[in-house]
C-alpha positions in Angstrom: 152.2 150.9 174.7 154.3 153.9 174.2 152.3 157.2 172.6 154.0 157.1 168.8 153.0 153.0 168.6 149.6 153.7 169.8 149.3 156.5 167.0 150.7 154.6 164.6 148.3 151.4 165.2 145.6 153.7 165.2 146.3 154.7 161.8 147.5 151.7 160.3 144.4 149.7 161.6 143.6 147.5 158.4 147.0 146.6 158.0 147.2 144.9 161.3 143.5 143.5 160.9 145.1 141.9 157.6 147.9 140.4 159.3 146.0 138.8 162.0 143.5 137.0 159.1 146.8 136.3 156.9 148.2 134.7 160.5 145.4 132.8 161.3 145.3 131.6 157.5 149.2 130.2 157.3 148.6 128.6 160.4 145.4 126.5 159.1 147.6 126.1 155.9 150.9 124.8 157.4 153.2 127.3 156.0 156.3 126.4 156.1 157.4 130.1 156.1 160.0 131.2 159.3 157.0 133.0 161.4 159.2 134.6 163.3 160.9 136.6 160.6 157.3 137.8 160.1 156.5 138.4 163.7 159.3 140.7 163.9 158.9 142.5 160.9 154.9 143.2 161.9 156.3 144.1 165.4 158.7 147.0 163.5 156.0 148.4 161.5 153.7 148.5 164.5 156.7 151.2 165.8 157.6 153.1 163.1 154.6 152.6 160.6 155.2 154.6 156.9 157.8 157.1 156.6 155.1 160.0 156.3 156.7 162.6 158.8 158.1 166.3 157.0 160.3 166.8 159.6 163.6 164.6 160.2 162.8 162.1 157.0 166.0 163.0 154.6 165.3 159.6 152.4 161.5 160.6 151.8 162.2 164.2 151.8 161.1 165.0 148.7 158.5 162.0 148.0 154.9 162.3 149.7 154.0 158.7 150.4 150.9 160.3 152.2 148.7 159.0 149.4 149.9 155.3 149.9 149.3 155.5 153.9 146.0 156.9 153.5 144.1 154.4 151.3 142.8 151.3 152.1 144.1 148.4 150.0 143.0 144.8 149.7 145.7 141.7 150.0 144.1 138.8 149.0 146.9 136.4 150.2 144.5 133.1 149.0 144.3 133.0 145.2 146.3 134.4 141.9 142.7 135.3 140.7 143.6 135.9 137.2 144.0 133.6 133.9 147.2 134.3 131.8 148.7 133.2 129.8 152.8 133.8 128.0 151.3 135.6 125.0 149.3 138.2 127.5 152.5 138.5 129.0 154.6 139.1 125.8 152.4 141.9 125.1 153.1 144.1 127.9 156.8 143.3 129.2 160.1 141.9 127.7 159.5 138.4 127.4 161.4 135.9 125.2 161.2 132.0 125.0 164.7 131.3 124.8 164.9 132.9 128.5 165.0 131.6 132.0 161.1 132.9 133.3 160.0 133.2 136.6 156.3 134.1 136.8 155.1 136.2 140.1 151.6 136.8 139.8 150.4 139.0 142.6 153.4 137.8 144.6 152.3 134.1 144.3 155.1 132.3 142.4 153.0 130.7 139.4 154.7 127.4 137.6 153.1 126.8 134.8 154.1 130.2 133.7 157.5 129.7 134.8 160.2 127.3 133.0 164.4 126.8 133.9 166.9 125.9 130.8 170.1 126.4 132.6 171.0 123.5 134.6 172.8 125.8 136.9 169.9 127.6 138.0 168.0 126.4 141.4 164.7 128.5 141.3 162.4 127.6 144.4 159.1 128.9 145.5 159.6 130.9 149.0 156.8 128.6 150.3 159.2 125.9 150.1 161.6 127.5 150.9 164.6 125.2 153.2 165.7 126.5 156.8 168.9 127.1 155.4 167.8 130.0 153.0 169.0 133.4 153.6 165.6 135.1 153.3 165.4 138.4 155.3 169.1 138.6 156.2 169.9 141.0 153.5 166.8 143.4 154.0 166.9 145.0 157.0 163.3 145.1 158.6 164.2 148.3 160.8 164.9 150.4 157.9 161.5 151.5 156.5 158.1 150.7 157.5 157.7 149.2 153.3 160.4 146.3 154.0 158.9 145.4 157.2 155.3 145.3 155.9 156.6 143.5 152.8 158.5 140.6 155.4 155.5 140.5 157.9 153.1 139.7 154.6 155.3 136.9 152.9 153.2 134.5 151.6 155.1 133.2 148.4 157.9 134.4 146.2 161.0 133.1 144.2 164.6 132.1 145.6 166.5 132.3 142.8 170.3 130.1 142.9 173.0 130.1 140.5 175.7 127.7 141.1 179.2 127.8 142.2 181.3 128.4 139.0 178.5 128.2 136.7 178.0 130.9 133.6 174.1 130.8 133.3 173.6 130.6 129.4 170.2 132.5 129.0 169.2 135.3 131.0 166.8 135.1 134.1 163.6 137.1 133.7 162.1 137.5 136.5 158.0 139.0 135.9 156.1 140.2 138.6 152.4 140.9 137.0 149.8 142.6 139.2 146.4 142.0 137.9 144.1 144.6 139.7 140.7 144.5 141.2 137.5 146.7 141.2 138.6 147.6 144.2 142.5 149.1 145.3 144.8 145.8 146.0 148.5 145.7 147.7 150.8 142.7 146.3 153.8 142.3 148.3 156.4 140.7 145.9 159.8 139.3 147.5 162.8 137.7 145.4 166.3 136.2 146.7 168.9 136.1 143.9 172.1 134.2 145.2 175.0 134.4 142.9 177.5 132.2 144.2 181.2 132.1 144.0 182.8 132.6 140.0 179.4 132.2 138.6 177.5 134.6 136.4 173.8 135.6 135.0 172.2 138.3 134.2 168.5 138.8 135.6 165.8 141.2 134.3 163.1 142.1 137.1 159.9 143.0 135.0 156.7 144.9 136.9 153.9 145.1 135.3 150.2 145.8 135.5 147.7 144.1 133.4 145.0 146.8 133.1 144.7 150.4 134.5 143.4 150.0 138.2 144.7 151.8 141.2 147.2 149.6 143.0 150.1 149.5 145.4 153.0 147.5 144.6 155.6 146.8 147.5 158.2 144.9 146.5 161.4 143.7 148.3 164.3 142.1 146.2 167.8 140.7 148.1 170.4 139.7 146.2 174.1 138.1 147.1 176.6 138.3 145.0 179.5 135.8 145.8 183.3 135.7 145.4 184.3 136.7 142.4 180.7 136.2 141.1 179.3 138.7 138.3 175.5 140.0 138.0 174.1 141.9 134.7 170.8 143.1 136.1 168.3 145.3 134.6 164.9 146.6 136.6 161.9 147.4 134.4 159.1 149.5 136.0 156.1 150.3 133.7 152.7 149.4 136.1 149.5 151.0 135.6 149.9 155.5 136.2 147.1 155.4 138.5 149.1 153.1 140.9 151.8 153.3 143.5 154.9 151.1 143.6 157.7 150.9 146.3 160.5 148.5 145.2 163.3 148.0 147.6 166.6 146.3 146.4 169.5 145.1 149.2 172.3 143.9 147.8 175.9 142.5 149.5 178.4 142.0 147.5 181.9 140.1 148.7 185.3 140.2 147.4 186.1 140.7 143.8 182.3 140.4 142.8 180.8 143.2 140.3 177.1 144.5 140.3 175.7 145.8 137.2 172.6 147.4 137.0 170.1 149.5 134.7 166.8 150.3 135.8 164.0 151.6 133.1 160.9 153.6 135.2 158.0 154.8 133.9 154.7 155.0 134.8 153.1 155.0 138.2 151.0 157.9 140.6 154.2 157.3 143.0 157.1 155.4 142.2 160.5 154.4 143.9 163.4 152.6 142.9 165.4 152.6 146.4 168.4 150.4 146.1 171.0 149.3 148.9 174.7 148.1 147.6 177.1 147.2 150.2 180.7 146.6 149.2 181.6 144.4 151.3 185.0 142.8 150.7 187.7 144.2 148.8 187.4 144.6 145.2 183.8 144.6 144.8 182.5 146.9 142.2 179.1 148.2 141.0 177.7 149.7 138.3 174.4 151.8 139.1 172.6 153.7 136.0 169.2 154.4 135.4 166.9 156.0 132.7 163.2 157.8 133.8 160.0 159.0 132.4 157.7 161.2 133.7 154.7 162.6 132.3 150.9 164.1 133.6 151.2 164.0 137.3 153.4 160.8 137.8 156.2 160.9 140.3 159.1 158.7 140.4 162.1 158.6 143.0 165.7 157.3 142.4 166.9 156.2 146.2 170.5 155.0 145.8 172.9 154.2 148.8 176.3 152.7 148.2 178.4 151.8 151.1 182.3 151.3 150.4 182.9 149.1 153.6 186.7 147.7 152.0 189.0 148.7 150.4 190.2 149.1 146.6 186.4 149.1 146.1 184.2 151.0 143.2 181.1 152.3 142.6 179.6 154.5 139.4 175.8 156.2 140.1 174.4 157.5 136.7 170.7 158.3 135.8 169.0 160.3 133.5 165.2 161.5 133.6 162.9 162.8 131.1 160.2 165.1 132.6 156.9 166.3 130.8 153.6 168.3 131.8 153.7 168.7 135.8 155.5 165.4 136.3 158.2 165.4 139.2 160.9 163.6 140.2 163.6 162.8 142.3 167.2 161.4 142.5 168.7 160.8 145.6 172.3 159.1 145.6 174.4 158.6 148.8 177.7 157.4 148.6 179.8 156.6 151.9 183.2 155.6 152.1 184.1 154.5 155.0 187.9 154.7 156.9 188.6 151.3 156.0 187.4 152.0 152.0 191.2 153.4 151.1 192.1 153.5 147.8 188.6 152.9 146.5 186.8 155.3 143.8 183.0 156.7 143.6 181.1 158.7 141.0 177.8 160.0 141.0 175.8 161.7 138.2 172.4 162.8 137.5 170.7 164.8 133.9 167.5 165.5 134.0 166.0 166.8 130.1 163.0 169.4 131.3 160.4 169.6 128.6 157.8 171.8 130.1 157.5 174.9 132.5 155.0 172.5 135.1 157.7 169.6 135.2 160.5 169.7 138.2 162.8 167.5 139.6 164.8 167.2 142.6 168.3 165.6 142.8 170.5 165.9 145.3 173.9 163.7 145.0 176.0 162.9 148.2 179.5 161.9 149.3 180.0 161.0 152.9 183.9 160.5 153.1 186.0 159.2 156.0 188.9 157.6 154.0 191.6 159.9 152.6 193.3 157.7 150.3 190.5 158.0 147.5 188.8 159.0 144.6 185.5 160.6 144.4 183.5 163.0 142.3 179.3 164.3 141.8 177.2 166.4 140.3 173.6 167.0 138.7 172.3 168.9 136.1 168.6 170.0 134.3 167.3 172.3 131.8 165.4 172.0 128.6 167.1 171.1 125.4 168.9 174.1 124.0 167.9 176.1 122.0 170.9 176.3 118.8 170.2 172.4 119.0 166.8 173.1 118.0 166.8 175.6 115.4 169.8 173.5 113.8 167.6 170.8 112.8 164.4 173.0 111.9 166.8 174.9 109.6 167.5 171.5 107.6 164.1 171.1 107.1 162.9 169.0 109.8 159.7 169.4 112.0 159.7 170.3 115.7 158.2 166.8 116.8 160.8 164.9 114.4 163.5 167.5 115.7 162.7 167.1 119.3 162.1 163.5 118.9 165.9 163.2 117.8 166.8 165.3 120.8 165.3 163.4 123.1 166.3 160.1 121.9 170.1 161.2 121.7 169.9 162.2 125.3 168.3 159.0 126.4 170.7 156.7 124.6 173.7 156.8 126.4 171.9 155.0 129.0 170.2 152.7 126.5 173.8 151.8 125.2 174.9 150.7 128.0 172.9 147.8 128.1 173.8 144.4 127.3 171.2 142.3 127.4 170.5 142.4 123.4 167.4 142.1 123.6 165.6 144.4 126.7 168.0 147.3 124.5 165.8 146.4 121.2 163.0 146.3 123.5 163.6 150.0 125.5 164.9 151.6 121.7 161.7 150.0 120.1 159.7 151.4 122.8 161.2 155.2 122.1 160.1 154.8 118.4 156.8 154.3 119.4 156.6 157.0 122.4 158.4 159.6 121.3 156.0 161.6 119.6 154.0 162.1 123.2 157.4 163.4 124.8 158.1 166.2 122.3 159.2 169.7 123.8 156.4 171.5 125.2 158.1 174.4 125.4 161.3 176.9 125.5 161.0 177.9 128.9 163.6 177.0 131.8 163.2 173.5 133.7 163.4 174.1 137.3 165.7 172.0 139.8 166.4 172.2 143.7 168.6 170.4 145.6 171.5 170.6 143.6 173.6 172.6 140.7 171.7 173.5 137.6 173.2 173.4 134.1 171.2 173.7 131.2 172.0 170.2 129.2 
């Protein structure tokens, strides 16, 4: 065993002791899981173990995932352990009874939580899963030691199929609930959307906590968007802020498809949306936006790569983040259009609205261009909200937390707007009514940003 796989085994001890009882406990269950997708994905985090190095690790440059690698967690792979029920579950998370649900509690794929109305909808639990599903092939094992821990500890999940030609009539909500323990607990959840060709949906991924334990949360979602097919899909992060979360996305798109996506974050000790689009065919297209809140000593990471891999392709990266107290965090968007990608069009954009002196963010958008036949622009900006915006409304008679409140809400809503799903945007703008009040200015000093150019916004 080479030096750097001895190391990392050393240190990553209890993982590998879990794996051999979760082993040993699908093969006295008669899983019919592929165990060789598993054994290779255990094998890869044996070598490269969490990405925890300073030196050489661009993608985690600016996220410390030190504080995940050094704590024990719990998997209990052999019961739900909890008692829900849909009313527990409307409290916390969008949730509507005229939607498609899939229920995920602590990765296990619950039924009698779950219910299908669209006809056109095939929703499977991974542990019966067929030998013909596409499970894995979208995620690449090899590219972070969270996928390949996430693949070596699937025990249950949701495959997810819409139907050739078929316009899903409801939307698909898709909850993953993590219940906690007394003591810290990892759930691995894992979801495979398959859009095939001419057909259409649009999919919310809930995560949610039920109380305020510390937890890990290490997700992995694939998702295949067929010819011509069309995907609204929304990602909705609000676990408990003493826990971690690491959700990885992979999708593949093919010719003449279009990705949309908005993802709401908030909450969580360390957080990270990383999401993988791959343009595949020509004509593909995706949408990318995102909306984040920060507050205390949370951190949340925006990790976006878009590869234009065809031509007369298109891709649009927009976030903005709210930051408050000495909250940090981080947008990362990488765009690369390769030789082939001619006549194909990127945009990336990042706004961060700095609210106190301790709060910084770190956003660094990137074009990596080989095509010359294209069109292709960037940029990122933070700063607290002006001033003349401020003593405006406190001249017409309106308090600093109702002024501020305004200001903040205004900033936040051109992401907001652009959501379709009616009701997750009365959910999010209900939400801000509520919140706002704890996110007013703290301050009229400068927010602070590295990385990238600074406007003030």
């Amino acid at each position: 065993m080479k030096q750097k796989e001895l190391a990392v085994e050393n240190k990553y001890s209890r993982y590998l002791t879990q794996y051999s009882e979760f082993e040993e406990w699908v093969a006295n269950n008669s899983s019919p899981l592929d165990d060789s997708l598993r054994s290779e994905a255990i094998n890869e985090f044996r070598r490269i173990g969490f990405p925890t190095a300073k030196r050489g690790n661009e993608a985690w440059k600016f996220t410390n995932v030190n504080p995940i690698a050094n704590q024990d967690f719990d998997f209990d792979f052999k019961s739900q352990d909890a008692e829900l029920n849909s009313k527990m579950i409307s409290e916390v998370t969008p949730y509507y009874d005229q939607w498609n649900t899939i229920t995920l509690v602590n990765g296990i794929y619950n039924r009698v939580l779950s219910r299908t109305l669209d006809a056109g909808i095939v929703i499977k639990a991974l542990r019966d899963k067929d030998p013909n599903c596409s499970l894995g092939t979208h995620a690449d094992v090899k590219s972070n030691g969270f996928i390949a821990i996430n693949t070596a500890f699937i025990n249950d999940g949701a495959e997810i199929l819409v139907s050739n030609n078929y316009q899903c009539a409801a939307p698909i909500n898709i909850v993953h609930i993590s219940t906690g323990n007394s003591a810290p607990r990892v759930t691995y959840p894992r979801t495979l959307i398959i859009l095939e060709s001419n057909s259409s949906a649009s999919i919310i991924e809930s995560y949610i906590s039920i109380n305020s334990d510390s937890q890990f949360t290490n997700a992995v979602t694939e998702i295949a968007v067929g010819e011509g097919a069309q995907l609204n899909h929304y990602r909705y992060l609000h676990e408990s802020p003493s826990g971690f979360h690491i959700g990885s996305t992979v999708v593949d798109q093919k010719a003449d498809s279009s990705f949309k996506t908005v993802s709401y974050s908030k909450g969580s000790k360390v957080g990270r949306n990383d999401l993988l689009v791959r343009l595949n065919d020509a004509g593909a297209s995706c949408d990318i936006r995102g909306l984040y809140f920060t507050e205390g000593d949370e951190h949340i990471d925006n990790h976006i790569n878009v590869d234009h891999a065809a031509p007369n392709t298109y891709s649009n990266q927009y976030f903005k983040g709210i930051l408050a107290d000495t909250s940090r965090a981080v947008f990362s968007g990488k765009t690369l259009i390769r030789q082939i990608a001619q006549k194909s069009e990127a945009l990336q954009g990042d706004k961060n609205l700095i609210l106190s002196e301790g709060a910084r963010v770190n956003t660094k958008p990137s074009l990596e261009i080989y095509a010359d036949d294209i069109q292709a622009a960037h940029g990122a900006t933070a700063g607290a909200i002006p001033d003349d915006q401020i003593m405006y409304m406190l001249a017409r008679g309106l308090d600093m937390e109702t002024a501020t409140s305004f200001l903040i809400q205004g900033f936040a809503n051109e992401i907001i707007d652009s959501i379709t799903l009616k009701e997750f945007k009365e959910y999010l703008l209900n939400y801000f009514d509520i919140s706002m009040p704890k996110f007013r200015f703290q301050g009229f000093g400068k927010g602070k940003v590295y990385g990238g150019p600074v406007e003030r916004v």
